[in-house]
C-alpha positions in Angstrom: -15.6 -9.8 5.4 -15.1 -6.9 2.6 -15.2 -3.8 3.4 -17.0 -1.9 0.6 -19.7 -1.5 2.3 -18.8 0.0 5.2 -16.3 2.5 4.7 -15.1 4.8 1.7 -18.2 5.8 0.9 -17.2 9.2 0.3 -13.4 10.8 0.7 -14.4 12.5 3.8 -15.2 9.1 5.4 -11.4 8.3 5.4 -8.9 10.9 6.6 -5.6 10.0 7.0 -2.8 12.2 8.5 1.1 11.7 8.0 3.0 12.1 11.5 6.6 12.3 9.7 10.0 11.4 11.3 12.0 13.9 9.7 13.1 16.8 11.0 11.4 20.0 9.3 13.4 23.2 9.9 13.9 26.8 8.1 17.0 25.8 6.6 18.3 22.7 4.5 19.1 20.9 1.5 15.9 19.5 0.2 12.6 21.5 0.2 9.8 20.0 2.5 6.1 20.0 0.7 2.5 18.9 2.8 0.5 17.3 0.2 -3.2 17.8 0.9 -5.2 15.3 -1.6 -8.3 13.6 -2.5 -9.6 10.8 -4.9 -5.9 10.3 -6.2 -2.8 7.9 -5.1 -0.1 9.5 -3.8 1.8 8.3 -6.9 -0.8 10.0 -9.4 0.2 13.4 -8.2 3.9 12.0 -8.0 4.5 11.5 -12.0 2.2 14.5 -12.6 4.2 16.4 -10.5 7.5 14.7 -12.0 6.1 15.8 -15.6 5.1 19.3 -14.1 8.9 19.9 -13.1 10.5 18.1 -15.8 12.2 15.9 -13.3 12.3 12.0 -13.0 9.3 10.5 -10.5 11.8 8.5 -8.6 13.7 12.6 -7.5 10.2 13.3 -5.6 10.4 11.7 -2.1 7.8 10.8 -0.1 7.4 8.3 3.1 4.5 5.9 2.0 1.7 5.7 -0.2 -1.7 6.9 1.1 -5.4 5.6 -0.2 -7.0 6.9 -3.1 -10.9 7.0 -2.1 -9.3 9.3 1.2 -8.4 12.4 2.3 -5.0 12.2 3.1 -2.1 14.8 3.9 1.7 13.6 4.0 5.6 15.0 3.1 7.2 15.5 0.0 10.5 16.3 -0.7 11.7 17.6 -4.4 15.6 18.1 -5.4 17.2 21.5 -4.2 18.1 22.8 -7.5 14.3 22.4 -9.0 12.6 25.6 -8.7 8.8 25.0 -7.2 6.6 27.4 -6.2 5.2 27.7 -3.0 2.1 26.1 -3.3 0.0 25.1 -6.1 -3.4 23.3 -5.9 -4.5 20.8 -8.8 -8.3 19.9 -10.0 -8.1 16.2 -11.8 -11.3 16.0 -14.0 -12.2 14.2 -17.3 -8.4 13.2 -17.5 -7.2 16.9 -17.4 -5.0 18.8 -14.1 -7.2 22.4 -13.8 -5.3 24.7 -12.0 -7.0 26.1 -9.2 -6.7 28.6 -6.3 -8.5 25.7 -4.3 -10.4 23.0 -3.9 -13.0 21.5 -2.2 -11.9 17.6 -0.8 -15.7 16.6 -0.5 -16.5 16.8 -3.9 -13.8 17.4 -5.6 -10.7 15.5 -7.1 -7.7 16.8 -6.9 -4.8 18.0 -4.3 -2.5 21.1 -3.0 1.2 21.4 -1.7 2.5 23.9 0.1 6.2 24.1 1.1 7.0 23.7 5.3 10.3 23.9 5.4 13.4 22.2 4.6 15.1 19.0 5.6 19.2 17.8 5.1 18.3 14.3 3.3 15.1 13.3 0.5 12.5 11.5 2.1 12.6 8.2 2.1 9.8 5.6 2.3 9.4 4.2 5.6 10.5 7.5 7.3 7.0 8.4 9.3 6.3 8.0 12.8 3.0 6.6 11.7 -0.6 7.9 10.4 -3.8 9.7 12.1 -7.1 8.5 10.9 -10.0 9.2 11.1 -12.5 6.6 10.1 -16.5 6.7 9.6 -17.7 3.0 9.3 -21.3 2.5 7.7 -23.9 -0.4 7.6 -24.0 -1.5 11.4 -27.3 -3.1 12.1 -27.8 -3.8 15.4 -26.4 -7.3 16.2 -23.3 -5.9 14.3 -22.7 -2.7 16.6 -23.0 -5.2 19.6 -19.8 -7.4 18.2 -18.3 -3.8 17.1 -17.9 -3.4 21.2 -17.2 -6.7 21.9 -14.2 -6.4 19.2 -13.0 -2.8 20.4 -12.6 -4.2 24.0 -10.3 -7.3 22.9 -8.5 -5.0 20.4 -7.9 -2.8 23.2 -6.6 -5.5 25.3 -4.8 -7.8 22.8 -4.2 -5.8 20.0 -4.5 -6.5 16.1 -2.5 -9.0 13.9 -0.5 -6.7 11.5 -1.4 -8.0 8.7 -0.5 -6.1 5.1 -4.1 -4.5 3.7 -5.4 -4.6 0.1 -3.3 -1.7 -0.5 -0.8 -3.5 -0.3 -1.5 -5.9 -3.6 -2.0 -2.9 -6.2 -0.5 -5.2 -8.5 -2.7 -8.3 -8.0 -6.0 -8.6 -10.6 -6.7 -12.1 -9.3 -5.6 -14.0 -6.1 -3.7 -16.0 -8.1 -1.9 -13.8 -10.7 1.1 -12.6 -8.9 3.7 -10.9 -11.6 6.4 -12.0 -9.3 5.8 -15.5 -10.2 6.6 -15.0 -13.9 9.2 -12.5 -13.2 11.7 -14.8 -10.5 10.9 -16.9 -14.2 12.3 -14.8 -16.7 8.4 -14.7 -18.2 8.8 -10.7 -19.0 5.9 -11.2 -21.7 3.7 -12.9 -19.3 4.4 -10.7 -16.5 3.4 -7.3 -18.7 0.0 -9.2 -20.2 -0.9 -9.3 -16.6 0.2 -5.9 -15.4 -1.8 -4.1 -18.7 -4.8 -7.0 -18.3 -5.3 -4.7 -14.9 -5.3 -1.6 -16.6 -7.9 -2.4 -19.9 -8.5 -4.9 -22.7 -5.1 -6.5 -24.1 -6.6 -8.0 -27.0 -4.4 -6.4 -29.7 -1.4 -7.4 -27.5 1.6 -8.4 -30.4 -0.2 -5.5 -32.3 1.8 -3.0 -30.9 0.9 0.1 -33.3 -3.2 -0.9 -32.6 -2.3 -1.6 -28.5 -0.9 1.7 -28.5 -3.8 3.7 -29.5 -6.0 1.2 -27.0 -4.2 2.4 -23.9 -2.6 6.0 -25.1 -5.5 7.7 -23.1 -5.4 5.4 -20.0 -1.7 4.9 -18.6 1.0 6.8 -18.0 3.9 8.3 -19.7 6.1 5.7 -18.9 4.1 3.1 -19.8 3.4 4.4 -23.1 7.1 4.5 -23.6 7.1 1.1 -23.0 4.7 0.1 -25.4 6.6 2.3 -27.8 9.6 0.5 -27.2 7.9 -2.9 -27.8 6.9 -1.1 -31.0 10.8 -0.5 -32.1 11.6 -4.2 -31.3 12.8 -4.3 -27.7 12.6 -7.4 -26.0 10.0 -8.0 -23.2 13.1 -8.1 -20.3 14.5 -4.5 -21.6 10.6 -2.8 -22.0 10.2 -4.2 -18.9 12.7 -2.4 -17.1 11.0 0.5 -18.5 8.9 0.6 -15.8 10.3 3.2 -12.8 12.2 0.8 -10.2 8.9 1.3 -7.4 6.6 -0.3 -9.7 9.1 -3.2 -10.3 9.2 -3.4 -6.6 6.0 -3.7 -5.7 5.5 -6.8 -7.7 8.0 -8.4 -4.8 6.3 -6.2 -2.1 3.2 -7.9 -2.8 4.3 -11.2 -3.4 6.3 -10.8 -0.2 2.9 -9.8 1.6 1.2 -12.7 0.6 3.6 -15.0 1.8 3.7 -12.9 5.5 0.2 -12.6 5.6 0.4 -16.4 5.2 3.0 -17.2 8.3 0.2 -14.6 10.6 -2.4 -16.5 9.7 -1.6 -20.2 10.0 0.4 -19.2 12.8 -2.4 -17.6 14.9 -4.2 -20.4 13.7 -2.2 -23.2 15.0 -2.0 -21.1 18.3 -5.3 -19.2 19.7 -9.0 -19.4 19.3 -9.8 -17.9 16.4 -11.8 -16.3 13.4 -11.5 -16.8 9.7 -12.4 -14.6 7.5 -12.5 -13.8 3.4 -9.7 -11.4 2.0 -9.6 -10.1 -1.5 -11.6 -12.8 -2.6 -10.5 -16.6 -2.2 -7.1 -15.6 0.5 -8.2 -15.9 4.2 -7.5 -13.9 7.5 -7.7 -15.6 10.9 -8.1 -12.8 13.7 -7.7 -14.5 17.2 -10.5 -14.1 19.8 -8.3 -14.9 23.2 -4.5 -14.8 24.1 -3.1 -16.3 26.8 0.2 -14.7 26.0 -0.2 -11.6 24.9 3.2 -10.2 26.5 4.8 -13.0 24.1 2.9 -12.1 21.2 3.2 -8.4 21.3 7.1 -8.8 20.8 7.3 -11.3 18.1 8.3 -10.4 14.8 8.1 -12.9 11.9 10.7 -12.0 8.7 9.5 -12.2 5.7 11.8 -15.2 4.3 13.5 -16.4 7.8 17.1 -16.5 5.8 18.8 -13.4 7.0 16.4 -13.5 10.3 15.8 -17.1 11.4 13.0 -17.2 14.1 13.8 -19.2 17.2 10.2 -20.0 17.8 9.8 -23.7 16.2 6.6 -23.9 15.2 7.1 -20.3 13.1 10.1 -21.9 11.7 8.3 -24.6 10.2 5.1 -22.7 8.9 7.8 -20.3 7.1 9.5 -23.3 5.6 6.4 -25.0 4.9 4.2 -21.8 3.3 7.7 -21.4 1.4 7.9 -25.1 0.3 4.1 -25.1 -0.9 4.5 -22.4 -2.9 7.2 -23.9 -4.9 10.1 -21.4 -3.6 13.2 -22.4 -4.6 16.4 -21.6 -2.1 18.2 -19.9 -5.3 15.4 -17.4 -6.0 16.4 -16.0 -2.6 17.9 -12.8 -2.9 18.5 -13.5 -7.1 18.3 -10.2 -9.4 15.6 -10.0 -11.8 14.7 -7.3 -14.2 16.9 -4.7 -12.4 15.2 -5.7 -8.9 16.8 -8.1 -5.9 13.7 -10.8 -5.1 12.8 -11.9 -2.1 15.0 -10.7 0.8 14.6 -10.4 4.2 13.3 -8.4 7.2 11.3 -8.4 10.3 7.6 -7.2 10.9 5.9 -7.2 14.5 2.7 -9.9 14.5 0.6 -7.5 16.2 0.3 -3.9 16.1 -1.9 -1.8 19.4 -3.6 1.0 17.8 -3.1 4.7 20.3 -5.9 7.2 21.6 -8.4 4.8 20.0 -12.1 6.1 20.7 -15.8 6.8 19.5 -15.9 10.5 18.1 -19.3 10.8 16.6 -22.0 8.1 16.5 -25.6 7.3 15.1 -28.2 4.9 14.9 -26.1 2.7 12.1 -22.8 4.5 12.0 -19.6 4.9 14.5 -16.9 7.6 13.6 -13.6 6.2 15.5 -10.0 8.2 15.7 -6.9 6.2 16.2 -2.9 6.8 15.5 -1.4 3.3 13.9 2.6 3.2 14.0 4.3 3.1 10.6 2.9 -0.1 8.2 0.0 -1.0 9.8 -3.2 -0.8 7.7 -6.3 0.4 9.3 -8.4 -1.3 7.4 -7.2 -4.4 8.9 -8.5 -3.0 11.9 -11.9 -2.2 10.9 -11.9 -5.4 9.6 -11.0 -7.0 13.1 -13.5 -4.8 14.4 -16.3 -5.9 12.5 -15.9 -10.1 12.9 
């Protein structure tokens, strides 16, 4: 099922709230900044922050990336010996940043930061207890509000497979054009057609002075200085590493979430009654319906290769190696450097994640408001989407 028509009709529909793990005090090395914003990506206000303070994007911490079509309020932190007021608020329209004394979220783009505090260490990604929401989901005719219940109950009793959300492939313009698999190649040329094939026409691409012009007005600094340095003859490997180290990243991130999304699914699959359903297109989802051992399956956690982290359970072992094997994996692309980026390593996510406090706030004849706190990495549209099978 995809979502579009049930939620993010508005930025008010969405509200998402940080709940950071840091500890904010009166005193510390790095200022502490609340970012209140709407209709942007957390890192559209980074690098306009970042060219605000004349300071690199990568200095500006912050825990995790919140939706765009939102409103959404999370941490910053910026170096101690930048000088920042104390709060400034930002109006983004017709691809210029208005200054304003404020702003309103429902019809407005744009965000505000205020400084809370201080902290000893930068922010680092990961470091949030988890995030508040608020969700208003649209479009339930009747038969669909009775499964709606039916589906709350089980989640409430079984919880939710953790699987990564859209969000999560940022990078992906088809379900089959992952950068990473032209990157762990060498392919730097193919992997930037792809990555500026997302962001507008590439049909001057070669004609670098003509390409320029095309996109000046549509990406970023940075990537304009990577055109620019195709322009003065560097190779496609060096202009690559142009791009700031959490773009490169994500290319693996989301490569890496495929393949986990993968294990989840034919796991469940092989395992419980279930569900399929469609996921950005041609991928698939299974969401199980009954669990006979829920204690079991509320503890597991499947890594993301099985190399550093090999799972005891059998038949996980095997999907791993076989989802691996099918996608034509090698063993030395395991941990290899590529581009300035380490490919492929390993970790451990929990299967399942049990949404808190989950409950009806507001309701109407063919719309539920629900409330919920997810722990840190869980998406909640994976749960609306488990919510509306």
């Amino acid at each position: 099922m995809e979502l579009g028509k049930h939620i993010k009709k508005k930025p008010s529909d969405f509200v998402v709230e940080e709940v950071p793990s840091i500890d904010i005090s009166s005193s510390g090395r790095y200022p502490v900044y609340l970012l209140k914003k709407s209709g942007l990506s957390t890192l559209q206000v980074v690098r306009f922050l970042s060219y605000r303070y004349r300071i690199k994007p990568s200095d500006i911490g912050f825990a995790g990336l919140k939706d765009k079509v939102a409103i959404t309020t999370q941490y910053l932190t910026f170096p101690p010996d930048v000088s920042i007021p104390e709060r400034e608020c930002f109006k983004h329209h017709s691809g210029k940043w208005l200054k304003q004394d404020r702003l309103n979220y429902e019809q407005e783009t744009g965000f505000f930061i205020e400084k809370v505090g201080y902290t000893e260490e930068k922010l680092q990604l990961g470091q949030i207890k988890g995030n508040l929401f608020r969700i208003k989901i649209h479009s339930l005719g009747k038969e669909l509000r009775r499964r709606f219940y039916e589906n709350l109950q089980q989640v409430e009793l079984y919880g939710c497979p953790n699987y990564f959300g859209e969000q999560r492939f940022g990078s992906i313009k088809g379900t089959n054009d992952f950068i990473f698999l032209h990157i762990i190649k060498g392919e730097f040329e193919k992997a930037l057609k792809i990555y500026f094939s997302i962001k507008g026409d590439i049909k001057n691409w070669g004609n670098w002075e003509a390409f320029y012009r095309d996109f000046r007005g549509k990406v970023e600094q940075y990537e304009r200085d990577l055109i620019l340095g195709l322009k003065r003859g560097l190779s496609f490997e060096k202009a690559f590493r142009i791009l700031p180290k959490n773009i490169r990243l994500m290319f693996n991130f989301a490569f890496q979430s495929y393949m986990w999304n993968e294990y989840l699914r034919r796991y469940i699959e092989a395992r419980y009654p279930f569900v399929r359903v469609p996921f950005m297109g041609r991928w698939r989802l299974s969401f199980y319906t009954d669990v006979d051992d829920i204690g079991y399956l509320k503890n597991l956690e499947i890594p993301y290769t099985g190399r550093e982290f090999p799972p005891e359970d059998k038949l996980l072992k095997k999907i791993i190696d076989d989802t691996i094997r099918e996608l034509g994996i090698g063993e030395d692309a395991f941990g290899k450097e590529v581009g300035g980026i380490k490919l492929l390593t390993d970790g451990l996510r929990k299967a399942v994640f049990i949404p808190e406090n989950l409950r009806v706030v507001s309701k109407t004849k063919i719309s539920i408001t629900l409330s919920f706190f997810l722990p840190a990495g869980s998406y909640a549209t994976v749960l609306i989407r488990r919510l509306l099978i």
